[in-house]
C-alpha positions as CSV (number, residue, x, y, z in Angstrom):
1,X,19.2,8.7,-13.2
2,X,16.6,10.8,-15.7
3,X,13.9,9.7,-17.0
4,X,13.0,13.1,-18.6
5,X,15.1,12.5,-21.9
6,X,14.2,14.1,-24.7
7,X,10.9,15.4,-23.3
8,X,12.6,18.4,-22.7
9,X,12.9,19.5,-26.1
10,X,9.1,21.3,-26.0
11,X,9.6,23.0,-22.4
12,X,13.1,24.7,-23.8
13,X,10.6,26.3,-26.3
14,X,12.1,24.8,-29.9
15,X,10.8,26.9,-32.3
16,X,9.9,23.3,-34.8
17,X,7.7,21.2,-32.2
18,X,7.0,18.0,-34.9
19,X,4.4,17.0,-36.1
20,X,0.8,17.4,-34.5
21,X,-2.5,15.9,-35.2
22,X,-5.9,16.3,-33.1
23,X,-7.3,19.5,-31.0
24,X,-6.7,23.2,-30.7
25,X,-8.0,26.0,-29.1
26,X,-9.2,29.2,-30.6
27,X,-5.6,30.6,-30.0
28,X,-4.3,27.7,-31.9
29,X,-2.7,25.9,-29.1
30,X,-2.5,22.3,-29.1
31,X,-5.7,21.5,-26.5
32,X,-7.4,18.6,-25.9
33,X,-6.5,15.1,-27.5
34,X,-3.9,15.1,-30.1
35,X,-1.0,13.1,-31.1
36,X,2.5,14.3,-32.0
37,X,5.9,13.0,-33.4
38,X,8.7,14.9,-32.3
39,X,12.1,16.1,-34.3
40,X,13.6,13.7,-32.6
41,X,11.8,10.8,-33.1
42,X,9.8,10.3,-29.9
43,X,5.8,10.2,-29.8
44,X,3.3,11.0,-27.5
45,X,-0.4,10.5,-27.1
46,X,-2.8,11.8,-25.2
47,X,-4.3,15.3,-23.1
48,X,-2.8,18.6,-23.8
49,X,-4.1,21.9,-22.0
50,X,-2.5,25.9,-23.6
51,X,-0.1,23.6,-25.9
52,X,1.5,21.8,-23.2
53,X,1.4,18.0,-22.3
54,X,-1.9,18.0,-19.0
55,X,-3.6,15.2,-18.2
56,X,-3.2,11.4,-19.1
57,X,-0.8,10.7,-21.7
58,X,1.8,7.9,-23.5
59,X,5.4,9.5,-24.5
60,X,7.2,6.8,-26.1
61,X,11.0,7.5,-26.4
62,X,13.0,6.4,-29.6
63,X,15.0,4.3,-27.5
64,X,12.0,2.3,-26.6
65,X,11.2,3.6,-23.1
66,X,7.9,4.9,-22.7
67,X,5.8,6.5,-20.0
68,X,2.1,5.8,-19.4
69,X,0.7,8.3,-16.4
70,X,-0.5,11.7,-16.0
71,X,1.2,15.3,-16.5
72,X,1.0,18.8,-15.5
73,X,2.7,21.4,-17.7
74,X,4.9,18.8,-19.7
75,X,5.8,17.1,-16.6
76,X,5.2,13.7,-15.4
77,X,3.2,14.2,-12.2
78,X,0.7,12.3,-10.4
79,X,0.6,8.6,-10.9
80,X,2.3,6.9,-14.0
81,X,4.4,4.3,-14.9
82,X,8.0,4.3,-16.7
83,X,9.1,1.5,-18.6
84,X,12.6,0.9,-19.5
85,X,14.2,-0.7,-22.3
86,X,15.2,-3.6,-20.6
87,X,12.4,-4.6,-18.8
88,X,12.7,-2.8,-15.3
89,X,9.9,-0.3,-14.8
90,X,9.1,1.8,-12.1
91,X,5.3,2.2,-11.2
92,X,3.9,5.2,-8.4
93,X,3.8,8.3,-7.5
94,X,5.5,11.5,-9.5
95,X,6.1,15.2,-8.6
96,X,7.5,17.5,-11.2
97,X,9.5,14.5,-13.6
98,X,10.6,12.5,-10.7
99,X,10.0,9.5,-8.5
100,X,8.2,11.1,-5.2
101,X,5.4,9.3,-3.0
102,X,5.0,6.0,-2.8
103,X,6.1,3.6,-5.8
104,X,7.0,0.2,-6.6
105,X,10.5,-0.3,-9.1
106,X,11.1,-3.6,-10.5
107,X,14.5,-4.4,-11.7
108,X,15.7,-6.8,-14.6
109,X,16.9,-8.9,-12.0
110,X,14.2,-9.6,-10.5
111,X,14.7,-7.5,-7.6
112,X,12.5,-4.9,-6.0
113,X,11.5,-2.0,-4.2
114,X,8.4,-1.1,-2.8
115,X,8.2,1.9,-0.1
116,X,8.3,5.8,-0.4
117,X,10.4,8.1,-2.5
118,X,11.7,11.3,-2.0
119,X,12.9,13.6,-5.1
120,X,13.9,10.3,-7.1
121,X,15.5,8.3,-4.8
122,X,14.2,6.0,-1.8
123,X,13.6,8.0,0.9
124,X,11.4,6.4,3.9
125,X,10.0,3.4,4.9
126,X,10.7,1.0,2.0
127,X,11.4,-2.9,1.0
128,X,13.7,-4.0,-0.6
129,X,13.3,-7.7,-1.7
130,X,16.5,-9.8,-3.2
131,X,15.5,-11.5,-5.7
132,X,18.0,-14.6,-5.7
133,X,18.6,-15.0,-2.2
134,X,14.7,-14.4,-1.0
135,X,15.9,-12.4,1.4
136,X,14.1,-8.8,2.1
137,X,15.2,-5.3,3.7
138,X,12.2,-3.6,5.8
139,X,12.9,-0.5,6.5
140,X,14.2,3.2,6.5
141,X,16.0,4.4,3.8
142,X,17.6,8.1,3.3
143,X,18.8,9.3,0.2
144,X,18.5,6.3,-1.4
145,X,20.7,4.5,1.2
146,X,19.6,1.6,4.3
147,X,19.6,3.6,7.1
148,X,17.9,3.5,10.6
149,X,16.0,0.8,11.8
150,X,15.4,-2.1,9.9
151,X,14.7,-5.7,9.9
152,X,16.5,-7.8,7.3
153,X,15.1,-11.1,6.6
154,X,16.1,-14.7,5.1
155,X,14.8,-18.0,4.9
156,X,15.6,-19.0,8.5
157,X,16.4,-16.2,10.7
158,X,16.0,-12.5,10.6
159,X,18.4,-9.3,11.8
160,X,16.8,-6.7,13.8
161,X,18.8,-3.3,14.0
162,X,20.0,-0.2,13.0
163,X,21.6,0.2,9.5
164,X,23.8,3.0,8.3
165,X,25.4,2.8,4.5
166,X,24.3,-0.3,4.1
167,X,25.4,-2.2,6.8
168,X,24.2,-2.6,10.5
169,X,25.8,-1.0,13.2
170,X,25.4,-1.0,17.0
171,X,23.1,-3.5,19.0
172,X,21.0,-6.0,17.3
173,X,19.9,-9.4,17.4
174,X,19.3,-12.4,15.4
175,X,16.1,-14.5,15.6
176,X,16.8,-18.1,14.2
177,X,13.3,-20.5,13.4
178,X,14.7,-23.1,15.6
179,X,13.4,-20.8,18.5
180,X,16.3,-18.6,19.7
181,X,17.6,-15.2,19.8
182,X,20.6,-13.8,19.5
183,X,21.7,-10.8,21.3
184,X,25.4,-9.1,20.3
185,X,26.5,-5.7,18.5
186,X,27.6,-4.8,15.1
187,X,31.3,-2.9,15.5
188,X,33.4,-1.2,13.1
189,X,36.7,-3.0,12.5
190,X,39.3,-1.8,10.3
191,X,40.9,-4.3,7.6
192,X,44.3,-3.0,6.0
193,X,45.0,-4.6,2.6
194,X,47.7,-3.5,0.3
195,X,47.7,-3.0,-3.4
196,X,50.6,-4.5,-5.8
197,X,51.1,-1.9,-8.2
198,X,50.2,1.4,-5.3
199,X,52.3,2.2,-2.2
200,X,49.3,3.0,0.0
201,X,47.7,0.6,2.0
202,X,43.8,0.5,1.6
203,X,41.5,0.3,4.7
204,X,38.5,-1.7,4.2
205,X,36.0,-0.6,7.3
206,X,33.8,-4.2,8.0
207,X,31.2,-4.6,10.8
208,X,31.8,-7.4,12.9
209,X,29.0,-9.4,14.9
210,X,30.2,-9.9,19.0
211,X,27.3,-12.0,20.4
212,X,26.4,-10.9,23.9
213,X,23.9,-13.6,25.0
214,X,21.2,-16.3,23.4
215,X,17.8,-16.0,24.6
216,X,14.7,-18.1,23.8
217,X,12.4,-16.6,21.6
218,X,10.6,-13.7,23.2
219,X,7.1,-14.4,22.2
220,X,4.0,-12.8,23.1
221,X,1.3,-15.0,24.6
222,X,-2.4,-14.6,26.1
223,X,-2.7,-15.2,29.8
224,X,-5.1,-18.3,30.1
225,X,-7.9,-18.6,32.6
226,X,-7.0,-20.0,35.5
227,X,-9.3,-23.3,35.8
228,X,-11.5,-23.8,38.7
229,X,-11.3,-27.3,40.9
230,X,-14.4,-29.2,40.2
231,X,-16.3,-29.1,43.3
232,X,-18.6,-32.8,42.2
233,X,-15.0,-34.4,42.2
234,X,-13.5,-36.1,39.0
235,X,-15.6,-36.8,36.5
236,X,-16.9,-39.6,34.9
237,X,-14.2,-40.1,32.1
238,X,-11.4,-39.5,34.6
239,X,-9.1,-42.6,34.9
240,X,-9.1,-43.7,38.5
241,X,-5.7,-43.0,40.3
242,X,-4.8,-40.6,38.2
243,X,-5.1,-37.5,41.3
244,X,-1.2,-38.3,41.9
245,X,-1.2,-41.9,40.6
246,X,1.0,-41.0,37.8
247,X,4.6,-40.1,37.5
248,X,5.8,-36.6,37.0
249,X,7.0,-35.2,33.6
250,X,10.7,-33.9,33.2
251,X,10.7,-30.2,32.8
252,X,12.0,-28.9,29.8
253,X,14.5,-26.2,31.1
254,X,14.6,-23.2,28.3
255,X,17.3,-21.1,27.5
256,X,18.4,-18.2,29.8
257,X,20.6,-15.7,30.6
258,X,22.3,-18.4,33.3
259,X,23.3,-21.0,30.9
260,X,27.2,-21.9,31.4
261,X,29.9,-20.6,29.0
262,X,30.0,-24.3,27.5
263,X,26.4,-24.3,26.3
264,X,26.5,-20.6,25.4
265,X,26.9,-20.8,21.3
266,X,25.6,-19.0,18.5
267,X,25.0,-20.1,15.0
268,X,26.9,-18.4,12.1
269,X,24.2,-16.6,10.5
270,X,25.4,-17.9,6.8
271,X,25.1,-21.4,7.7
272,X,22.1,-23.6,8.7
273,X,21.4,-23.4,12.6
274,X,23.1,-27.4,12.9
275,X,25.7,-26.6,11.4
276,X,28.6,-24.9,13.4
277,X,28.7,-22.7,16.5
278,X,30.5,-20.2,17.8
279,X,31.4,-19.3,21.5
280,X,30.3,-16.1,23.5
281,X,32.0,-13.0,22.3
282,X,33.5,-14.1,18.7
283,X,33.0,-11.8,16.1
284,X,32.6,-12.5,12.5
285,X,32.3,-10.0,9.7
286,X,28.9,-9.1,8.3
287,X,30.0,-9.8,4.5
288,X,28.4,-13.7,5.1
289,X,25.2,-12.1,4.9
290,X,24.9,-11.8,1.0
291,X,22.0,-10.0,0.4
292,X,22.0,-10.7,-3.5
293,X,24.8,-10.7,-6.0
294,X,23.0,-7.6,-8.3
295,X,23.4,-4.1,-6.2
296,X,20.3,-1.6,-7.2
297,X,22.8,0.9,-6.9
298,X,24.2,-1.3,-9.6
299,X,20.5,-1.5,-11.4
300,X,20.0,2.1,-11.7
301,X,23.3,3.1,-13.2
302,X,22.4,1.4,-16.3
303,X,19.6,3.4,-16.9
304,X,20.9,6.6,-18.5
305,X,22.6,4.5,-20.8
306,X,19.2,2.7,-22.1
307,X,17.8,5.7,-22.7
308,X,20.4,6.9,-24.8
């Protein structure tokens, strides 16, 4: 996606700039504050240094994007945000007329993306946060892609693991609110479906979940002091035969490694943790995690066309 538009008409030297009103230097270079209209139809407003746009400025585009940030030499760069005609906007960092640094997009449906970018696309440690679902991506990105370690999470359990084009791969686990984790692996499966009116079979490749073992939660907890007998004997408010007077409580036996096949289940991570179960080993495909029904890959192949 560009965002440059027809800003490029003055750095390709056009020979008719527009129109200009406000400061010049003794060489007659637009320097200082000025405003201009260009042939085109787009304005800008703002700082100008040797006849080129330097400093903060506002280029509105006929189209009805506009940028609000600071240039160097005609070119967005520094901080500045981009506003698009539909709403989504994308507010950070720029290096030379693209996204790069640390920025924060919003897009028109509601979803967003906060983290760092790399030469217009998100590259780094990034969230992504679905808008519909509440559910949020934390974590690398390359090339605008989920990739590497990540934690996705939704309104009752979270997925720790590695990503790779979207979609997790390798070992994982799943930590539910009802105080369990699930241990397992992502793996590759092929799925052959045919198309009517073509003789070749297509091959989806879908990453099915093989659950491994369930685990309590594996919390971190300070060690408590360890409390000292009271050498006067019990006090005061102590109820008498209580020292071994009263009847032991029933242990609560957590979940381990040790439990029997039986009582080994894990809960479909699309349904609510009462719901259903399934036994140690069965795989289900990753697709039940909908992560929102807009894709930003989606989101940002709209915008050349707004600016158009």
């Amino acid at each position: 996606m560009s965002d440059l538009g027809s800003e490029e008409l003055e750095e390709e030297g056009e020979k008719y700039l527009g129109e200009y009103e406000g400061e010049r230097n003794e060489a007659g270079e637009r320097h200082g504050h000025g405003k201009a209209r260009l042939p085109n139809g787009d304005t800008y407003e703002g700082k100008y240094e040797h006849g080129k746009r330097h400093g903060q400025g506002t280029y509105k585009f006929k189209s009805g994007a506009r940028y609000i940030g600071e240039y160097v030499k005609n070119k967005k760069h520094g901080r500045g945000t981009f506003i698009y005609p539909d709403g989504s906007r994308y507010e950070g960092e720029w290096a030379d007329d693209l996204r790069h640094g640390h920025g924060v997009y919003c897009y028109i449906n509601n979803d967003s993306y906060t983290g760092e970018w790399f030469a217009h696309q998100r590259h780094g440690q990034g969230t992504y946060f679905y808008a519909e679902t509440g559910s949020k991506y934390v974590g690398t990105w390359v090339n605008g892609q989920q990739k590497g370690m990540a934690e996705l999470i939704h309104l009752n359990h979270r997925y720790q693991g590695k990503f790779l084009n979207k979609n997790p791969v390798g070992p994982g686990k799943y930590v539910f609110d009802i105080g369990c984790e699930q241990h397992g692996e992502y793996r590759l499966t092929d799925v052959e479906r045919g198309e009517e009116d073509e003789e070749e079979t297509l091959v989806t490749v879908i990453p099915k979940w093989k659950v491994t073992k369930i685990t309590e939660l594996a919390l971190w907890t300070p060690p408590r002091p360890q409390e000292q007998p009271n050498a006067d004997g019990p006090s005061q408010g102590e109820a008498p035969g209580a020292e071994g007077g009263a009847e032991p409580e029933e242990e609560v036996q957590p979940l381990t490694d040790d439990m029997s096949e039986g009582e080994l289940d894990s809960v479909h991570p699309g349904e609510e943790e009462g719901d259903a179960s399934r036994e140690d080993g069965e795989e289900f495909p990753y697709d039940s995690l909908d992560q929102g029904n807009v894709s930003f890959e989606e989101e940002e192949a709209r915008q050349p066309e707004l600016l158009n």
